[in-house]
C-alpha positions in Angstrom: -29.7 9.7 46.4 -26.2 8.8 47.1 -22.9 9.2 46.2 -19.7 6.5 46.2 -16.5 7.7 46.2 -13.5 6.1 45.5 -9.9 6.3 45.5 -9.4 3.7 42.5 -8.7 0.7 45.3 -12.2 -0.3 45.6 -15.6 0.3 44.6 -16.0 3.1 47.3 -14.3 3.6 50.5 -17.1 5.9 51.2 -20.4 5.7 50.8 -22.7 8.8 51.6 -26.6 8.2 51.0 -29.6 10.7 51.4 -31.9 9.8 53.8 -34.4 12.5 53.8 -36.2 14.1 57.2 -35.9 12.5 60.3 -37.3 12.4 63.8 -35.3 10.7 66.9 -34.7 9.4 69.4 -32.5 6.7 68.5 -35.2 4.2 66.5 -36.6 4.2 63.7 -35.9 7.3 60.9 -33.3 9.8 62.6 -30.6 12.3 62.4 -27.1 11.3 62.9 -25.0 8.1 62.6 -26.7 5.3 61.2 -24.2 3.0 59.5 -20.7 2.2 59.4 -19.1 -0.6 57.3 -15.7 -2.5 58.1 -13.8 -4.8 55.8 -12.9 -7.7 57.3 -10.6 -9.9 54.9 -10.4 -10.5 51.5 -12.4 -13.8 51.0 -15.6 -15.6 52.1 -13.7 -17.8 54.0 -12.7 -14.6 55.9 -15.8 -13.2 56.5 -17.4 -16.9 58.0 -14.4 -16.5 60.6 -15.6 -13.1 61.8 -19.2 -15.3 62.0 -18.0 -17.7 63.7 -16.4 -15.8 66.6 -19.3 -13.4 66.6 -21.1 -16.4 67.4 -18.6 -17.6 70.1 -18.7 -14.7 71.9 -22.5 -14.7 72.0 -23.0 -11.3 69.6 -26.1 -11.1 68.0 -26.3 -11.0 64.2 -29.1 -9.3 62.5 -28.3 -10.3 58.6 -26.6 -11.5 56.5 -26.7 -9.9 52.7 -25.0 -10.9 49.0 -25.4 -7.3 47.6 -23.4 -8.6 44.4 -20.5 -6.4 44.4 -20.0 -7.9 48.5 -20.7 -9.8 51.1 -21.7 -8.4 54.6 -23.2 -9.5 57.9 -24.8 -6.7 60.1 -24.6 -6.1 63.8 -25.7 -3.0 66.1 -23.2 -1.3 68.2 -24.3 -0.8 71.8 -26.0 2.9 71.1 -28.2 1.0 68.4 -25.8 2.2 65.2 -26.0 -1.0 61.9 -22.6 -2.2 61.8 -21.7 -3.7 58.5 -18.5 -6.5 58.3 -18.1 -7.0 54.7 -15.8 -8.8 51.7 -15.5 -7.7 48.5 -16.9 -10.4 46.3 -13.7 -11.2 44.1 -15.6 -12.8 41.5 -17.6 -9.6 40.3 -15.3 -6.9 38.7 -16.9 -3.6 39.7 -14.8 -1.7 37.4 -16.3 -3.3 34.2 -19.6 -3.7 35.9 -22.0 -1.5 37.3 -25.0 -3.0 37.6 -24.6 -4.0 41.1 -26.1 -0.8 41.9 -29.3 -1.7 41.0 -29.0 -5.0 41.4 -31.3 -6.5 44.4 -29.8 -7.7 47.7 -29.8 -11.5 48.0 -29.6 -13.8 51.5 -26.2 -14.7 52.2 -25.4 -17.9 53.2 -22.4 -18.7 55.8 -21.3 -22.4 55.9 -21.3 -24.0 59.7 
């Protein structure tokens, strides 16, 4: 159901995932654009700046996810597209590891 592909760098710079039939307009299940991910740094500490002055400017975000292998915080662009600003997570070594990929997605936390 999806495919990662990599370059060697990182654990995928692209990411292309099956998402079946789908009906529009833009909500809900639909064809097109869904979701585009951005790294933002190298380091949590990196990632609670982005929060921060998301925050400061008054932009809205929807979650905040540990999906093992990362750490991401999700937005919506202003046609309704999930915007994903992520780390890596430098402790986990995804070239020894796999099980990331089936492992579940955890809350994040950011510190204040």
């Amino acid at each position: 159901r999806a495919a990662l592909l990599t370059g060697g760098r990182t654990h995928h710079e692209l990411l292309l995932i099956e998402v079946g039939s789908a009906e529009g307009p833009l909500q809900g299940k639909r064809i097109g654009l869904y979701h585009v991910g951005w790294k933002v740094g190298d380091s949590m500490t990196e990632l609670e700046t982005v929060y921060k002055r998301l925050n400061e400017l008054g932009y809205p975000v929807e979650g905040l996810s540990d999906h093992t292998i990362s750490h991401s915080l999700y937005l919506r662009d202003p046609d309704g597209n999930e915007v994903e600003l992520y780390v890596d997570n430098p402790d986990y070594d995804w070239r020894v590891d796999n099980s990331w990929m089936e492992a579940p997605v955890k809350p994040l936390r950011i510190r204040d």
